[in-house]
N, C-alpha and C positions, 0 to 999 in steps of 0.2 A: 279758482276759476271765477268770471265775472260774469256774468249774464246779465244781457241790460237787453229788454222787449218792449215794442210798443211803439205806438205813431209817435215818433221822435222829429220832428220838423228839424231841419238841417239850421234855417234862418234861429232856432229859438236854442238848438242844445249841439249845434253844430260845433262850437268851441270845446264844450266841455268834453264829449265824444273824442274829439281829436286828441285834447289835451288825457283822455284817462287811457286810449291807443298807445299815446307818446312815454306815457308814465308809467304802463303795466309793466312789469319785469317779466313776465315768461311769457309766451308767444301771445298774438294776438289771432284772431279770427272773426271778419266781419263778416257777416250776411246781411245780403239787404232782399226782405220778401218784397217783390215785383209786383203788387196785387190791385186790378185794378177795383175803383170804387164802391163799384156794384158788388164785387165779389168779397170785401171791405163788409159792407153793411150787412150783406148775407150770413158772414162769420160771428158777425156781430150779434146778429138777431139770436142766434140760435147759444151764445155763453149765458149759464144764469150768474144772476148773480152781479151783473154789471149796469150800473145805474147810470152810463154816460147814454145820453140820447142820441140819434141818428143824425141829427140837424147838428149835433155838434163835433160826430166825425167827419159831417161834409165840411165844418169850419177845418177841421187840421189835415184833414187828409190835401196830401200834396204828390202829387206823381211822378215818378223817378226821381224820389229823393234822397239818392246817394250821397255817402260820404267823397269819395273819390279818392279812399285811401288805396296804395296799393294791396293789392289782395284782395280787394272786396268782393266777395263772390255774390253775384243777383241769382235769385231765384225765383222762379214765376211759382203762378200758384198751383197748389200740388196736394197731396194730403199730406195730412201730418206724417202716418210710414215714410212716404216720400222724401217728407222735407229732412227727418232727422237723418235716412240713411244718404242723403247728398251731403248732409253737414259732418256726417261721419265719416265720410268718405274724404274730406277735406281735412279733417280733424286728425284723425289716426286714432289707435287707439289710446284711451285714458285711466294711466293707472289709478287703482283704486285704494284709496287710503285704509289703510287699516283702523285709523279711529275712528273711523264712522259707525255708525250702524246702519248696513246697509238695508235693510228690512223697512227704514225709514223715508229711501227714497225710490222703492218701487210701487 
């Protein structure tokens, strides 16, 4: 599985996005969070730990900036419960590898 988060500007990583969609071999699944600016900086304020400044999410933040792949499912802003049980809900369920140790990623 691949997990890729974060304000991704379409104009800067828009290719490469496409190109790792085109390339994965087992299914793909896009979300795009819908969130607007204010509610952006609000989420922002409140991570420790994060040393990108405000003035510099108003530089990248860009508004409905969809891939425009098919499938792309947009979701507005929501809680986190929220947002993983819409994404699961798209996703199905995910089997669980037996090398893991699961203990690791709860």
């Amino acid at each position: 599985h691949v997990i890729v988060e974060g304000i991704l500007v379409g104009a800067h990583y828009g290719v490469m996005l496409h190109q790792l969609i085109k390339e994965h071999a087992g299914p793909s699944h896009i979300f795009y969070l819908d969130v607007p600016l204010t509610e952006t900086l609000r989420r922002h304020d409140g991570r420790a730990g994060v040393d990108v400044p405000a003035d510099k999410l108003r530089q990248w933040y860009v508004a409905a900036d969809t891939l425009g792949v098919a499938g792309e499912v947009v979701l507005g802003p929501a809680s986190c419960d929220q947002l993983l049980r819409a994404m699961q809900e798209q996703i199905g369920p995910v089997p669980v590898r037996a090398d893991l140790d699961q203990d690791r990623f709860l």
